[in-house]
C-alpha positions as CSV (number, residue, x, y, z in Angstrom):
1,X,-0.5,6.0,-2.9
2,X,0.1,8.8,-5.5
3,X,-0.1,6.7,-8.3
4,X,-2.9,3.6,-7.5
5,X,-3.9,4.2,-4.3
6,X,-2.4,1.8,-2.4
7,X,-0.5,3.0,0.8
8,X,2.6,1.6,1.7
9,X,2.4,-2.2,3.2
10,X,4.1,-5.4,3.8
11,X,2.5,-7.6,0.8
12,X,3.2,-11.5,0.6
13,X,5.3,-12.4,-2.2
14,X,2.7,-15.1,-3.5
15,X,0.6,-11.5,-4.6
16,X,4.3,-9.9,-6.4
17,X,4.7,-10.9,-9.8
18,X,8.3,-10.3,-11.2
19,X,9.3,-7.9,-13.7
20,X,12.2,-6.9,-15.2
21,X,11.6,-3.3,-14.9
22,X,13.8,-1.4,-12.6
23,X,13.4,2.1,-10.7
24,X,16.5,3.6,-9.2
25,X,15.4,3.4,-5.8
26,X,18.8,5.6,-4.6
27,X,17.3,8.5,-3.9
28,X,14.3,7.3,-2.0
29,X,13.7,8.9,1.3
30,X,12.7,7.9,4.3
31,X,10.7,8.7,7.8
32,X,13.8,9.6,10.3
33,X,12.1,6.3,12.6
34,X,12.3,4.3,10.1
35,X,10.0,2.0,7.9
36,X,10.1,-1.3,10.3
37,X,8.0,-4.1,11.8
38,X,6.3,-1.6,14.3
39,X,5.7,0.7,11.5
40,X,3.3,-2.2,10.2
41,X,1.6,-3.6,12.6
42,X,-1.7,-2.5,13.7
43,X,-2.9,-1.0,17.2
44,X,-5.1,-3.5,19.3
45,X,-7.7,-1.8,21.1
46,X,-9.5,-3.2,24.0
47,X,-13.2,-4.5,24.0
48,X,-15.1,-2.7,25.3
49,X,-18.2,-4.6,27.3
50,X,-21.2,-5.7,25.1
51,X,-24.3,-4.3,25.8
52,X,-28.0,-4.9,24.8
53,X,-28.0,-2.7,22.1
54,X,-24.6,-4.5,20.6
55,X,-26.9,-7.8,20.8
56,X,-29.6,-6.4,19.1
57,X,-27.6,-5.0,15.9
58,X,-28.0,-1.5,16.6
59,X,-24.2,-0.8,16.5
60,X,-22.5,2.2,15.0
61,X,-19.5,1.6,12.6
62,X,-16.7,3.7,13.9
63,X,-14.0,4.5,11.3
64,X,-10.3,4.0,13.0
65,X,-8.4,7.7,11.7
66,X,-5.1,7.1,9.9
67,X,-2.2,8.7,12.0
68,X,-0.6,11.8,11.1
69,X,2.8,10.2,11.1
70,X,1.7,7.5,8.5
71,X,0.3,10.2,6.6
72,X,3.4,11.9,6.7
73,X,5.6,8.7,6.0
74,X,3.3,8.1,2.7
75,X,3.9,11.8,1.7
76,X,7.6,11.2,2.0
77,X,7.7,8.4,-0.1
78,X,5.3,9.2,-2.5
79,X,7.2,12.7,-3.1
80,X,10.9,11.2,-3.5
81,X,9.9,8.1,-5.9
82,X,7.1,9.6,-8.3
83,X,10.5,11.4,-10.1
84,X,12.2,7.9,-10.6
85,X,8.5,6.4,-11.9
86,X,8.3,9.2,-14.3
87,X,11.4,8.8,-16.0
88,X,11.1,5.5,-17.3
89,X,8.1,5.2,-20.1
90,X,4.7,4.0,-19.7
91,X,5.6,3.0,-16.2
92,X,3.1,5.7,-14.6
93,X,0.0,4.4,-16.4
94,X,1.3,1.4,-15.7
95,X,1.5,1.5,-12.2
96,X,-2.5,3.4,-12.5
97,X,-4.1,0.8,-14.3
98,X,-5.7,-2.3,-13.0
99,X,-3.9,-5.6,-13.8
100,X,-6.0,-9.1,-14.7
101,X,-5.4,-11.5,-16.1
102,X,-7.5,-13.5,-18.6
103,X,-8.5,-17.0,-20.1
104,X,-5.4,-18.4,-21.5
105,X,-2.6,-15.2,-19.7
106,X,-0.5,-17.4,-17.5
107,X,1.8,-14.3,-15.5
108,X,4.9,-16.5,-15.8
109,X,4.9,-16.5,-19.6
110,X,4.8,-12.6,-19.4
111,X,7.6,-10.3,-20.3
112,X,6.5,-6.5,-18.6
């Protein structure tokens, strides 16, 4: 989250592309619970009964607050990896930038 933004999550491995970069992950700590299945999923709230005014369009976005344990799990993470990122070269910018690809970059021809 430190670096791009992006909080920690579960991403499908069809959105990963392979590097050969490594990060010594061995010092890496972690929320006492745990980082598991649970930790992922989201809370499901009930539905509440519509009313007229939900029919009519007149509804107010709510946004849903990010617990403090999350917060604190990122925290953790973020503060015990960002040493390891910034000890290999170029990594950090790396990691900041926004990848694409263009007309004619095919990712599996690419050596990062």
């Amino acid at each position: 989250m430190a670096l791009n933004g992006v909080p920690l999550r579960r991403v499908n491995q069809a959105y990963v592309i392979a590097t050969s970069t490594t990060v010594d992950v061995s010092d890496l700590k972690f929320p006492e619970n745990g980082i598991n299945d649970g930790w992922f999923s989201k809370v499901k709230a009930r539905k509440a009964p519509k009313s007229a005014d939900d029919l009519l369009g007149e509804k107010k976005d709510e946004k849903k607050a990010v617990p403090e344990t999350r917060k604190a799990s990122q925290k953790l993470v973020d503060n015990s990896i960002l040493p390891a990122i910034k000890k290999i070269p170029l990594l950090e910018a790396y990691l900041k930038s926004t990848f694409t690809l263009r007309r004619g970059q095919y990712p599996h021809t690419m050596k990062f």
